[in-house]
N, C-alpha and C positions, 0 to 999 in steps of 0.2 A: 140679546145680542149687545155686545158693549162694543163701540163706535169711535174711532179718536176720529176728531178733525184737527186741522191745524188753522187756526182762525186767527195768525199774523196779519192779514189782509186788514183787520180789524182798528188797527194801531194806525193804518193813515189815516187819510180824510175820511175813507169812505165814499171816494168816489168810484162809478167803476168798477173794479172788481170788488175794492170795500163793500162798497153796495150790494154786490151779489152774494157774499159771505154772511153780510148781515142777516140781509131778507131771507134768504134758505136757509139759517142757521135759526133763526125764528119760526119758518115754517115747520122743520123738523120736529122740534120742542114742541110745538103746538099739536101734533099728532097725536093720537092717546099714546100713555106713555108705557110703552111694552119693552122700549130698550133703553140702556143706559148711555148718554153722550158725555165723552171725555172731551174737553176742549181745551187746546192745547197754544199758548200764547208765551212768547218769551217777558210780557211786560203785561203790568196789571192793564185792563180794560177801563178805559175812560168813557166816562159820558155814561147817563143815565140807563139810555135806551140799550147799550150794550154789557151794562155792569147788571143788567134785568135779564140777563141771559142764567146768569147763576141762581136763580132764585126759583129757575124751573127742577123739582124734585128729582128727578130723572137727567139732570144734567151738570157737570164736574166742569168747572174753570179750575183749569191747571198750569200754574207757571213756571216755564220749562226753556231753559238755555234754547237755541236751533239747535246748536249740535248735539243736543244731548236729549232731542226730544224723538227719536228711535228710540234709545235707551230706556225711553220714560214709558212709552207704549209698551214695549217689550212688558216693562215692570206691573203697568198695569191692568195687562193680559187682555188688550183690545183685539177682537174678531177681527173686526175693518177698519183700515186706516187710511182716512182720506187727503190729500193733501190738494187743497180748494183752489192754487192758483200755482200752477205750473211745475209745482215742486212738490219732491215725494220725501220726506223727512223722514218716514216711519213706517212701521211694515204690523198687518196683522195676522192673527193665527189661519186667517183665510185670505190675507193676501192686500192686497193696498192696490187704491184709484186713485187718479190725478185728473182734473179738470184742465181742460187746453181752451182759453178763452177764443183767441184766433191766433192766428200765423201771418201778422199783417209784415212785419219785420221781413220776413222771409219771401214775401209774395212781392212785396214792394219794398224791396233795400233803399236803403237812405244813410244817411251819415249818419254809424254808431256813438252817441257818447260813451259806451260801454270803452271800459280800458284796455281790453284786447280785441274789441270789434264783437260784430253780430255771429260773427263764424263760429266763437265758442256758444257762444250762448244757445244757436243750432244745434251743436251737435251735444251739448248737454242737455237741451232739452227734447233732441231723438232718441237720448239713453234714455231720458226717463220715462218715455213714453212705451217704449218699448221693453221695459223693465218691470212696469205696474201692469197687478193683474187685469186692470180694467181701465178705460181711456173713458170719460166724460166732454162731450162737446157740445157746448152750447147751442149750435147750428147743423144744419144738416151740409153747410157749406164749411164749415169747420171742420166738420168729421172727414169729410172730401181731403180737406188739406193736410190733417190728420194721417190719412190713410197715403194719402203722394207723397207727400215729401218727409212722411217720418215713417214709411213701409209699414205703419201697424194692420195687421188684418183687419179689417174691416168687422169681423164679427167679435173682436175686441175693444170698439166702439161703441157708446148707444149715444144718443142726443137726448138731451136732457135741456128741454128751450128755459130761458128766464120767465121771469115772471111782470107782471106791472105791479109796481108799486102802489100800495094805499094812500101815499099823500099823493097823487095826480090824480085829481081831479076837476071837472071842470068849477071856475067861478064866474057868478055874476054881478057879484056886489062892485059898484062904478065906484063908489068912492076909494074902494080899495084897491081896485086899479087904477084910478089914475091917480095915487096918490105910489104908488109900485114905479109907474111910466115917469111921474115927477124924478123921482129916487135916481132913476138908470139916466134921467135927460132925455127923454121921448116928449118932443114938443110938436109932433104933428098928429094927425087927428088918427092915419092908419097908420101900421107898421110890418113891416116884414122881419121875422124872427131865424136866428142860425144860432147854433151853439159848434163849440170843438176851438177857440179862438184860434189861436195862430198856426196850431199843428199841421204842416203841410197835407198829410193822409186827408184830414178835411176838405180841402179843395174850398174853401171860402173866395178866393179868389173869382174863384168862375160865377158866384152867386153875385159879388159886386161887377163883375162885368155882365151880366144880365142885368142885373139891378137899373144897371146906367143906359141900357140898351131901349128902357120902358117909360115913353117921356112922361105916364101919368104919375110911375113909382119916385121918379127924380125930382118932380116938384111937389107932389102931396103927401110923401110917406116917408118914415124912416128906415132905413134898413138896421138892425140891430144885433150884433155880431155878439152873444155870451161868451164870457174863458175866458183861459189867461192869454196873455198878448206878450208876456216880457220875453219868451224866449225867442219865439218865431214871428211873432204878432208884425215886427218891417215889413216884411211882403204885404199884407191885408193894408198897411198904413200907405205903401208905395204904391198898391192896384188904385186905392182910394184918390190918392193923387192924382193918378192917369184917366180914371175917370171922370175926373170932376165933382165928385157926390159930396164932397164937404160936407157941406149942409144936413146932408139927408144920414152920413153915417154914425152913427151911435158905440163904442163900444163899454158897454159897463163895467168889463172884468168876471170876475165869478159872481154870482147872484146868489142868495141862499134857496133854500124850496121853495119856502113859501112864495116870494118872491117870482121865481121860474114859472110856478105855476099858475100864478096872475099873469105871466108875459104869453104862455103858451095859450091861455084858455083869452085872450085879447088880439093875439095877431090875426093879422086877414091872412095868413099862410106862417110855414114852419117850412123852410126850406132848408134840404141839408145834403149832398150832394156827394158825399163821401167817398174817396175810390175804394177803402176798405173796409168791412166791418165785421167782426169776428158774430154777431147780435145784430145789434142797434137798439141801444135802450132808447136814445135819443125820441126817436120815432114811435115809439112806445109811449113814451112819455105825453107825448104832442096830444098824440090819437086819444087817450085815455084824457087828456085837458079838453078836448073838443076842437082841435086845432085842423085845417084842411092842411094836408101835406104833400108837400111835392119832394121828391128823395130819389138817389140813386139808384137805376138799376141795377147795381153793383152789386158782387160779394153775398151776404148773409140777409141785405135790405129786400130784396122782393119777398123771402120769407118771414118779413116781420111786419110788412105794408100789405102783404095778400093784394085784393082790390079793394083797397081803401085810401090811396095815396097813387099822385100820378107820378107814373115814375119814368125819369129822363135818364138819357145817356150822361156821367158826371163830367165829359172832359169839353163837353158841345153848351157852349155859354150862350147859343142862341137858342138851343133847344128847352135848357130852362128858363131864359126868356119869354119863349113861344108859349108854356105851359103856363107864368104867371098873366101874363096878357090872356089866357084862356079864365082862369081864376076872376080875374077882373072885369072881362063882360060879360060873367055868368053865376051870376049871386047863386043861381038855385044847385049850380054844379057845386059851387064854395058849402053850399049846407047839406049836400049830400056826402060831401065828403065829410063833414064833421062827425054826419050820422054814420057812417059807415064805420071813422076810424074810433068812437067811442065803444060798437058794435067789435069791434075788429081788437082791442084793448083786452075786453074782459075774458078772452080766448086763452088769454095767457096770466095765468095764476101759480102764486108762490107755490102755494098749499098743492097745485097739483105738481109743478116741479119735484117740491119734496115728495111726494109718492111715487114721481117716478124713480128718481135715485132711491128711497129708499125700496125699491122694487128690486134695483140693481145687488145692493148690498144683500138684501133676502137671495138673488137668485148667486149670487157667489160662495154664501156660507151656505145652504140648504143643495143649490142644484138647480137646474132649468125646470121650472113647472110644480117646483115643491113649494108647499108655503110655510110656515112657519110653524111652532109645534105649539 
């Protein structure tokens, strides 16, 4: 079977859905190698770990205009043509899947910077959902929003969850944490951890007015907000004000991995409160550092926390309050949760995502229940 993917995704940071093109585009490769993968990018591939993508036998970096990367599939007679992040560029001799990360846009409207509003980008991305032979959704609450608000049938859906990542894990070495906590400006002895910086969808807000709510967290601990802050970050800087936390608030900005996952596998909680989340790598990430986590009952998050993470209502600032004051006078609940959410981590693996999708591709070119020749 020869396979186009479209791994643009590639060319950002790599956060995010980068991330998820990357790891799956890896795990594929990695599978013994019975098909061949074309991979399709308008600009050469940067960076070590992804320019190591063409060096697997079995797999073709190809540099290819967008608009002309249909064209290029056509030409080089791919079966399945996947397009990894919302968008369907190219079509195979058995048909093309598109992955829908979430529908947060649409679930929770907010002010589009897009140039003609969120309304186009809706209904172009209902065309496309409903145009590809197959729909990929990272959640089972995704597929849900998938199937409502873009009519796809349902058994044109399969969920295909993420994976954890290989660099999350936990550390213990001290020097190298608090030489991490030095770096970000962590100068108290505990800390409370949030990632998503200013992005309203995050709901940080509600963590600093819990945060302030808890007289031991306001004079012994940091709270410590990761991301970027330029664009939306005033509110987070303006709740800070009204609370009073001065002192106690920390924001670093973006952190690298390594780094992350020194702050993840050292906080006394990972608190993240999100009203939407198409996944939640976030929480994933935490759970696999060793981190106890408290997180939204929102959206995609109960199916990524299971029971291993206490999970509150996102909009009730006292209610995540109530739950870190529980964290706090009950050390042996804080190590149960660590053990649970490390337990709760290894559930979710790259290497089986890619057999699930590539189970999908098999049952598209072969047929429901046939395997491969």
């Amino acid at each position: 079977m020869r396979i186009g993917l479209d791994v643009s995704p590639l060319l950002g940071t790599r956060a995010g859905v980068g991330t998820y093109v990357e790891q799956l585009v890896k795990a594929l490769l990695s599978l013994p190698p019975e098909h061949v993968y074309c991979l399709y990018t308008p600009r050469p591939l940067l960076g070590d770990d992804v320019a190591a993508l063409g060096k697997y036998p079995h797999a073709r970096i190809i540099r290819c205009p967008v608009l002309l990367m249909g064209w290029r599939a056509w030409w080089d007679r791919v079966d399945i043509f996947h397009g990894m992040n919302y968008k369907l560029r190219g079509w195979g001799r058995y048909g093309g899947v598109v992955t829908i990360h979430d529908l947060a846009l649409d679930r929770i409207p907010q002010r589009s910077r897009k140039l003609l509003g969120q309304r186009r980008s809706f209904l172009r991305g209902r065309r496309t959902a409903l145009h590809a032979t197959h729909v990929i959704a990272v959640s089972q609450h995704t597929a849900t929003d998938v199937a409502e608000l873009y009519g796809v049938p349902r058994e044109r859906i399969t969920v295909v969850r993420n994976g954890a990542r290989a660099d999350f894990y936990p550390i213990s070495d001290k020097a190298l944490i608090e030489a991490v906590k030095s770096r970000c400006g962590i100068h108290r002895a505990g800390f409370l951890l949030s990632t998503g910086g200013g992005h309203p969808r995050k709901n940080l807000t509600r963590v600093i007015e819990a945060f302030s709510r808890v007289p031991e967290l306001r004079e012994n601990f940091n709270l410590v907000i990761v991301g970027e802050m330029q664009r939306d970050g005033q509110a987070l800087y303006d709740a800070v004000e009204r609370a009073g936390i001065h002192a106690a608030a920390v924001f670093p900005g973006h952190v690298p991995v390594e780094d992350l996952r020194a702050l993840y596998s050292s906080c006394h909680a990972f608190v993240f409160p999100s009203l939407y989340e198409g996944f939640g790598m976030p929480v994933l990430e935490a759970m696999a550092c060793g981190a106890p986590v408290v997180c939204s009952n929102a959206a995609a998050l109960p199916e990524v926390a299971g029971d291993a993470a206490i999970l509150v209502e996102p909009t009730d600032a006292e209610g995540i309050a109530s739950a870190l004051r529980t964290l706090l006078a009950d050390p042996s609940l804080s190590q149960e949760l660590r053990r649970r959410g490390r337990e709760r981590a290894k559930a979710f693996s790259w290497e089986r995502s890619a057999r699930e999708l590539l189970n999908v591709y098999q049952r598209l070119m072969w047929g429901d229940g046939e395997k491969a020749p």
